[in-house]
C-alpha positions in Angstrom: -4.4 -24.0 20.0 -3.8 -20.4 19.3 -0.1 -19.5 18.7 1.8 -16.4 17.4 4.0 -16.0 14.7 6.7 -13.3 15.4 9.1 -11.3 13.0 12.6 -10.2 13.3 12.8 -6.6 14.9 13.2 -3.7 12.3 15.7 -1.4 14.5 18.1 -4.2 14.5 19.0 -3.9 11.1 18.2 -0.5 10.2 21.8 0.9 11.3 23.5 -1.6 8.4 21.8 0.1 5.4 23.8 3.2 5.0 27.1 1.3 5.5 30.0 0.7 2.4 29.9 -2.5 1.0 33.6 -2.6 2.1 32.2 -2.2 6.0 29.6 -4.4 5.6 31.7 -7.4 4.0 34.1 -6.9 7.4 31.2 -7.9 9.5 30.5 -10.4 6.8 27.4 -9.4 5.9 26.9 -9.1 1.5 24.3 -6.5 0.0 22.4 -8.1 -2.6 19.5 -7.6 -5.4 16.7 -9.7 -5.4 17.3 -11.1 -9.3 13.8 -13.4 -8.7 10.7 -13.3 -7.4 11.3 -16.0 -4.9 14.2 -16.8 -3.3 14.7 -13.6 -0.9 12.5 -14.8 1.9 12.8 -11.1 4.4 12.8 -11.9 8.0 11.2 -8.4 9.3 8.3 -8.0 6.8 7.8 -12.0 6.7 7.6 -11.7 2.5 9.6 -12.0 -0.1 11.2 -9.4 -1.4 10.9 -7.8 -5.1 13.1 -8.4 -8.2 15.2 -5.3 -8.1 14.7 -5.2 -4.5 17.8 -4.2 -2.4 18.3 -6.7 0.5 21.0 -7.6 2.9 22.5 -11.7 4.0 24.1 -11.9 7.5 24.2 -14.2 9.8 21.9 -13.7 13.0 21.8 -15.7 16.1 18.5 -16.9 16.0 19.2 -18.9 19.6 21.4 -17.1 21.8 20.7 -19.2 24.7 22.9 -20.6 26.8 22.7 -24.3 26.1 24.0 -27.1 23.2 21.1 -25.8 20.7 23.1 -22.1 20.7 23.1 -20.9 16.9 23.3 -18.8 14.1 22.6 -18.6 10.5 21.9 -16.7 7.3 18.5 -14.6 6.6 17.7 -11.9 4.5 16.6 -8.2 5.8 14.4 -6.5 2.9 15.9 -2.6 3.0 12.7 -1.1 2.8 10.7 -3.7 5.1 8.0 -3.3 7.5 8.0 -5.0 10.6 5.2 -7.8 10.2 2.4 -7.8 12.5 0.3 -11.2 12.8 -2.5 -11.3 13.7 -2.9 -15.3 16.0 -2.7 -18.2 13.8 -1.6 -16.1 10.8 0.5 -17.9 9.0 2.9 -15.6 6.4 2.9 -16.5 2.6 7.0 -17.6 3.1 5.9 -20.4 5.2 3.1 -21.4 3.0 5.2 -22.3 0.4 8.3 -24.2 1.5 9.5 -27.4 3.3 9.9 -26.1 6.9 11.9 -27.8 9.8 10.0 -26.7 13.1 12.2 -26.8 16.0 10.6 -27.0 19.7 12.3 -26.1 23.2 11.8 -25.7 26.4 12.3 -23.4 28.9 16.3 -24.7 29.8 16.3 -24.3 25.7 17.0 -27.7 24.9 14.8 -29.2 21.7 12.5 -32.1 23.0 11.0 -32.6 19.9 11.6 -31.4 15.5 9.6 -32.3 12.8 9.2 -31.5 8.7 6.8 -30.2 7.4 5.0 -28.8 4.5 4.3 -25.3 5.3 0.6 -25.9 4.1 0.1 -27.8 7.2 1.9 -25.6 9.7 -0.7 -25.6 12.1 -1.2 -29.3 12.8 2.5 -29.7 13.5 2.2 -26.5 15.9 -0.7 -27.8 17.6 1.3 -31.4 18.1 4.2 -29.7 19.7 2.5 -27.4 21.8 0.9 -30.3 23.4 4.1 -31.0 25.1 3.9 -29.0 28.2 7.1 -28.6 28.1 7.6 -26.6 24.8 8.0 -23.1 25.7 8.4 -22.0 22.2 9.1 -23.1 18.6 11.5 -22.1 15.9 11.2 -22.3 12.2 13.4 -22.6 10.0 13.1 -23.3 6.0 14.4 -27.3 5.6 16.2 -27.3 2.3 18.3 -23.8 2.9 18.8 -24.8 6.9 17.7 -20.5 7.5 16.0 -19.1 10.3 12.5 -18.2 9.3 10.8 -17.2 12.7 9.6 -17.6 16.1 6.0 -19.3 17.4 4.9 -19.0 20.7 1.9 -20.1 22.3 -0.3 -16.9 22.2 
């Protein structure tokens, strides 16, 4: 089973960099400094970011479709990240090391089927899910903070 990983869009986020800290806590969104190596997983470049590093928590609406699963939740946008590009069945270093929840739906955006799992064995879980014909796509997200980590389609 080949499947693609996919990272949060750059342009979305580059407009809230430049903003006050006073207009970005009105949309609630809080800069931040990255005070330890891990802990400040970016969803653009799919990496953690660097102590000193200057990143940004807001909420995004990782499922804006029109069903009961509809949500939203806290990520982290690095300032100076790159938009990762994986290559099939790359699997990022952030997902490597955590507890992940792995979310499937289908194509009315319902969730058929979840499971946990320990990022070291992404791909079996993947594989499982995708067996379901009718998983159209797959969101991750890391178990113990509940935060969107990414997307997974079948590639």
């Amino acid at each position: 089973m080949t499947f693609q990983i996919s990272a949060l869009a750059r342009d979305r986020f580059t407009p809230l960099f430049p903003l006050s800290t006073d207009t970005l806590a009105a949309r609630h969104i809080k800069r931040c400094v990255a005070d330890q190596p891990r802990g400040f997983p970016c969803r653009v470049s799919l990496r953690e970011a660097s102590v000193g590093e200057r990143v940004l928590l807001l909420s995004y609406e990782h499922q804006p479709a029109d069903s009961p699963y509809r949500a939203s939740g806290p990520i982290y946008v690095r300032e100076d990240a790159v938009e990762a590009t994986l290559a099939p069945n790359d699997v990022p270093d952030i997902l490597r090391t955590r507890i992940l929840s792995v979310r499937a739906y289908d194509d009315r955006h319902l969730m058929p089927a979840s499971d946990v799992v320990d990022g070291t064995a992404l791909e079996t879980v993947v594989e499982r899910l995708f067996a379901d014909e009718r998983v159209r796509y797959l969101h991750v997200h890391l178990a113990k903070a509940g935060c969107y980590a990414c997307r997974i389609d079948r590639a």
